[in-house]
C-alpha positions, 0 to 999 in steps of 0.5 A: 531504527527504520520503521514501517507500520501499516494501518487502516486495514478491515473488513469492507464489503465488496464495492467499499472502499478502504484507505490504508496509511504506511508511516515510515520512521528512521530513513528519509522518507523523501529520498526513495520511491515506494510501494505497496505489495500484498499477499493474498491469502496461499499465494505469494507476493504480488506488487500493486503500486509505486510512487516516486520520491516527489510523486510525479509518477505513479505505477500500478499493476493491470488488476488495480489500474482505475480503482486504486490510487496511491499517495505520499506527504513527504511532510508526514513521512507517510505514504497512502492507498486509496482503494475503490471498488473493492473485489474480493480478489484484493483480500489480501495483507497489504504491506509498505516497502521501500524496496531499493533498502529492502524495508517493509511494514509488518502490514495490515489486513484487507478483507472484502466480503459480505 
């Protein structure tokens, strides 16, 4: 059974940081790049980051570039975001996938205010 479960959401005040872990279970975590996709709140889906399967690239949407970073331990079946300087424009559920098989996380809420 192909399970993602998010966690490490919360409330941070804008400025925080915040690191949210994604722990992939039923698929060989290895084998596929992933991503992280959020939703903000009345709005639609919006990609915000990718990692390849051995992590020699990673990819990031314009509004994240130089405050996000995502990571991945193939050892633990685990994938990561690491967020800096938190606006409250990435208030939003953040959600792992593995979009080439079309898996997601039932994700995890980040609330950046004061």
């Amino acid at each position: 059974q192909v399970r993602l479960v998010e966690s490490g959401g919360g409330l941070v005040q804008p400025g925080g940081s915040l690191r949210v872990s994604c722990a992939a279970s039923g698929f060989t975590f290895s084998n596929y790049f992933m991503s992280w996709v959020r939703q903000a709140p009345g709005k639609g889906l919006e990609w915000v980051s990718r990692i390849d399967r051995d992590s020699s690239s990673t990819y990031y949407t314009d509004s994240v570039k130089g405050r996000f970073t995502i990571s991945r331990d193939n050892a633990k079946n685990t994938l990561y975001l690491q967020m800096n300087k938190l606006e409250s424009g990435d208030t939003a559920v953040y959600y792992c996938a593995n979009m080439k098989s079309d898996y997601w996380g039932q994700g995890t809420q980040v609330t950046v205010s004061s």
